[in-house]
N, C-alpha and C positions, 0 to 999 in steps of 0.2 A: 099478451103473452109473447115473450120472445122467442121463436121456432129455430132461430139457428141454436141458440144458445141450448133447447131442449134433443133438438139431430145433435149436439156434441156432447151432452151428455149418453147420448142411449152407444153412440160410437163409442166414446170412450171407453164405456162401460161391457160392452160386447167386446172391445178390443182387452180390455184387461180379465177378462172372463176366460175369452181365449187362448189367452199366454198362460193363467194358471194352468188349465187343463193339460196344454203343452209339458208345462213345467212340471207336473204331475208324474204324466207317461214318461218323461225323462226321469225322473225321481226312481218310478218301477224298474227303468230297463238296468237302471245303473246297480240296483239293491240282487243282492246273490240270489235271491228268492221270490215266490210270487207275495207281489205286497198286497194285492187283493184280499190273495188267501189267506194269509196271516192276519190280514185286517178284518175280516168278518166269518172264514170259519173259526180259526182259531182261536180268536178273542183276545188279541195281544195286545192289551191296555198299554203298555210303555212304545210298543212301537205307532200305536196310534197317536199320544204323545210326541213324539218325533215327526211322525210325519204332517202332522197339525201345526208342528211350528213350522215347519220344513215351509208351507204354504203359506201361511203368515209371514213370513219372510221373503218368500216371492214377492207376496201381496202387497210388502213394504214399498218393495223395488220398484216393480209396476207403477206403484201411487206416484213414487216419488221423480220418477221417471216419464210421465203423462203431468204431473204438477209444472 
């Protein structure tokens, strides 16, 4: 088993874990309203929508930027 090659994966992987989250709380501060609350008391299907890609889109970046 390779061990560096498996520490660069768990790195990488922790490191792009982290920048979502980041990019998340960025996501909230920036939106006029609380995106929590809208996302789970309210139940705001279109904006959960948006902010699913909103991540997926980060998620792209990250990839392609650690690639």
């Amino acid at each position: 088993m390779n061990w560096t090659a498996l520490l660069n994966t768990v790195v990488y992987s922790t490191l792009g874990i982290i920048i979502l989250c980041v990019g998340f709380v960025v996501i909230d501060k920036l939106t006029p309203y609380h995106l929590w609350k809208e996302l789970i008391e309210e139940k705001n299907q279109a904006l959960a929508v948006v902010v699913g890609l909103a991540c997926l889109g980060i998620c792209v970046i990250i990839a392609s930027a650690m690639h």
